[in-house]
C-alpha positions in Angstrom: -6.0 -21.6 9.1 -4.1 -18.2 10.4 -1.3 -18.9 8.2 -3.8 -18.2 5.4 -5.5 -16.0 7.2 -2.6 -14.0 7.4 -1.5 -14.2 4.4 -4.8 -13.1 2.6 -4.6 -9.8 5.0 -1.3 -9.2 4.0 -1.8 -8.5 0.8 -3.8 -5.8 2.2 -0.8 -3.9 3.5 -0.3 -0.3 2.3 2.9 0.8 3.9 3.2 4.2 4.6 6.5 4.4 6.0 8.8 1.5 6.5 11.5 3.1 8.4 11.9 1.4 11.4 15.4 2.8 12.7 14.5 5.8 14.5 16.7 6.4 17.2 14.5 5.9 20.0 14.1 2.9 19.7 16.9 2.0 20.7 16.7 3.2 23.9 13.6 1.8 25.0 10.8 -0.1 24.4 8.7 1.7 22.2 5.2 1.9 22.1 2.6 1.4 18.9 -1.2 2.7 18.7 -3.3 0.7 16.8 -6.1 3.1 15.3 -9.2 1.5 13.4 -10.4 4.0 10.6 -12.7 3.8 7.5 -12.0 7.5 7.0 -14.9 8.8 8.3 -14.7 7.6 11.8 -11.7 6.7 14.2 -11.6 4.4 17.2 -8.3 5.3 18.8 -5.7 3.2 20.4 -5.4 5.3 23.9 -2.9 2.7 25.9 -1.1 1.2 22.8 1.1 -1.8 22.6 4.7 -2.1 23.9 6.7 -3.8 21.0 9.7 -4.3 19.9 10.9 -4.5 16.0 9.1 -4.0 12.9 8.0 -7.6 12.5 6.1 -7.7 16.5 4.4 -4.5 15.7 3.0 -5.8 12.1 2.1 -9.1 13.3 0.5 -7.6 16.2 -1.6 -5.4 13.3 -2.0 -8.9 11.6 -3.6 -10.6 15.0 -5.5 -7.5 15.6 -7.0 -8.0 12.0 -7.5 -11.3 12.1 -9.1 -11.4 15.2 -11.9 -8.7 14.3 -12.7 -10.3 11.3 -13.8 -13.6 13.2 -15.6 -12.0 15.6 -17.4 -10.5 13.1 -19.6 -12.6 12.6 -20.6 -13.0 16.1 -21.2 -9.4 16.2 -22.3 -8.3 12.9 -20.2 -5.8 12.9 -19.1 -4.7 8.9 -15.5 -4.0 9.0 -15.5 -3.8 5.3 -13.8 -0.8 4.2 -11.9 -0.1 7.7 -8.9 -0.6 8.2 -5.8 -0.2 11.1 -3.1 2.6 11.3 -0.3 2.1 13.5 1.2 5.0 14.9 4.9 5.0 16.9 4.6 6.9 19.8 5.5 9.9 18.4 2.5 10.3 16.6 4.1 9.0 12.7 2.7 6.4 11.0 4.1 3.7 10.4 1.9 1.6 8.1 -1.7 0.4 7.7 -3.5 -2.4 6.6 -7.0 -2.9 5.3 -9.2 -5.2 6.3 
């Protein structure tokens, strides 16, 4: 069930920058924010996620995701039209996915 989960968010990625070779991260672990947006509002990511390599820092936007939209419906919360931007901790972004 998260397999297809996964996959169906997935096809929601709209990658805004898929360099992943910036020089400080090879030096230390970096760390990603994971900010939720529908652009009008913004729920920022203040302590962000230590991660290393491309594919920890999208599954953890997958999780993240996937995990929201099942507690949706516990909480009635509409995340229709929201989605997550994942910022390196230099402030670029990296990619986003809707949900």
């Amino acid at each position: 069930m998260v397999a297809a989960l996964a996959n169906s968010i997935f096809r929601g990625w709209q990658d805004l920058d898929t360099r992943m070779d910036c020089d400080h991260l090879k030096t230390h672990m970096p760390r990603y924010f994971f900010n939720l947006t529908n652009d009008i509002r913004t729920v920022v990511d203040a302590d962000g996620a230590e991660l290393e390599g491309e594919e920890a820092v999208r599954l953890e936007a997958l999780e993240m995701v996937a995990d929201l939209r099942e507690e949706s419906h516990i909480t009635g919360t509409d995340w229709s039209g929201w989605g997550v931007i994942v910022r390196d901790e230099n402030g670029c972004d990296c990619f986003g996915v809707k949900f």
